[in-house]
C-alpha positions in Angstrom: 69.0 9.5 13.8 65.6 7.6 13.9 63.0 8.0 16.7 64.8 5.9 19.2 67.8 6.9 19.0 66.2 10.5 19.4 64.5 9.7 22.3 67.3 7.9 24.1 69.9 11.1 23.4 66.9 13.5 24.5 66.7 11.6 28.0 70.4 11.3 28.4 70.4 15.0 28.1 67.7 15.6 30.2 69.1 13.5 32.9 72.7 15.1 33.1 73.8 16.7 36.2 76.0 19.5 36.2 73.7 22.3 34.9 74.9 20.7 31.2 71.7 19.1 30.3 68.5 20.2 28.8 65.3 20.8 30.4 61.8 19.0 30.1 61.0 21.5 27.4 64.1 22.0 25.9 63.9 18.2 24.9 60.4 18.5 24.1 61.5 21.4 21.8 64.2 19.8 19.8 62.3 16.2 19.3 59.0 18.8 17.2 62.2 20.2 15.2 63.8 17.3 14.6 61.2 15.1 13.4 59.4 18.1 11.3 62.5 19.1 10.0 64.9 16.0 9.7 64.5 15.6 5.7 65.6 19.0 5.3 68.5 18.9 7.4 70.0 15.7 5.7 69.1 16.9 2.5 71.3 20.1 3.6 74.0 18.4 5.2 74.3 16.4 1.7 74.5 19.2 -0.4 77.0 21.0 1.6 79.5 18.2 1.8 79.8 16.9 -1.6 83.4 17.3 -3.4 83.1 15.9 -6.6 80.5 15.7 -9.3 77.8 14.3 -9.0 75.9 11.7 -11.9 73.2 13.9 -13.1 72.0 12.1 -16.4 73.5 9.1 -18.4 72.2 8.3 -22.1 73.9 5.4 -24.0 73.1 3.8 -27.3 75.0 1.2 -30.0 75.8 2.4 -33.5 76.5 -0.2 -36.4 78.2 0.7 -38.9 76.8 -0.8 -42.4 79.1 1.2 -45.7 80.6 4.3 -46.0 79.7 7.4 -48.5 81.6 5.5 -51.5 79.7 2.4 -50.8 82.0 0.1 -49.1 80.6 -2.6 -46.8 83.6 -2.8 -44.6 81.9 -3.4 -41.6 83.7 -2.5 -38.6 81.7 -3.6 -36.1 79.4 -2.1 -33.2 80.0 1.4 -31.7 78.9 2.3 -28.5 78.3 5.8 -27.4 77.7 6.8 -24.2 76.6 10.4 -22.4 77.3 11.9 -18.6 76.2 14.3 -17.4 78.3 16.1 -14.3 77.2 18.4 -11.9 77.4 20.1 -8.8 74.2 21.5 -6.4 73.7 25.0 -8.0 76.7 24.9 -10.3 76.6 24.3 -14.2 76.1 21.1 -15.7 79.3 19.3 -17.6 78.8 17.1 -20.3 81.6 14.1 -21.3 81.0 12.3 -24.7 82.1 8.8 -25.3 83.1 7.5 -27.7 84.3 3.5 -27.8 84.9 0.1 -29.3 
C-alpha cells in the first residue's frame, strides 16, 4: 500500500458512520506506524508465507574433458556442472549437485 492508497483508506475510515470508523487520531496513529514500519511488515509477511524453498545460491561452471589416466584422448565433450543452493527462512540450507551433458 503506497501513500495514497494509505491516505484514501485512512479517510474512508475516518469518515464511516456507525461508530465503525476510526478517529482523527486513530488514523493519524496508524499512517506514523505504517509508513515507519511498512518494510518490516512485508518483509514479515514474506517470510511467513513461503512454502517451498527458496534459491539461496547458484554456482555453475563447464568441464572439458581432454584424456583419461591411461592417456586416451577420447574426448567426450563439454561437462557442465551446476550448484543450488535451497533454503528456507531460519531452516538449514540444502545443497543439489548437477551433474549434465
Amino acid at each position: 500500500m503506497d501513500h495514497a492508497q494509505l491516505e484514501a483508506f485512512l479517510t474512508a475510515q475516518t469518515k464511516r458512520h456507525g461508530g465503525g470508523g476510526l478517529s482523527a487520531e486513530q488514523a493519524a496513529a496508524l499512517s506514523r506506524f505504517w509508513k515507519s514500519q511498512r518494510v518490516r511488515v512485508r518483509e514479515s509477511l514474506l517470510a511467513q508465507h513461503r512454502w517451498e524453498p527458496t534459491l539461496r545460491g547458484l554456482s555453475w561452471r563447464v568441464d572439458l574433458q581432454t584424456g583419461d589416466s591411461h592417456g586416451n584422448a577420447d574426448h567426450r565433450g563439454p561437462v557442465a556442472l551446476m550448484e543450488l543452493e535451497l533454503g528456507r527462512a531460519g531452516q538449514w540450507k540444502h545443497r543439489v549437485k548437477e551433474r549434465g551433458r
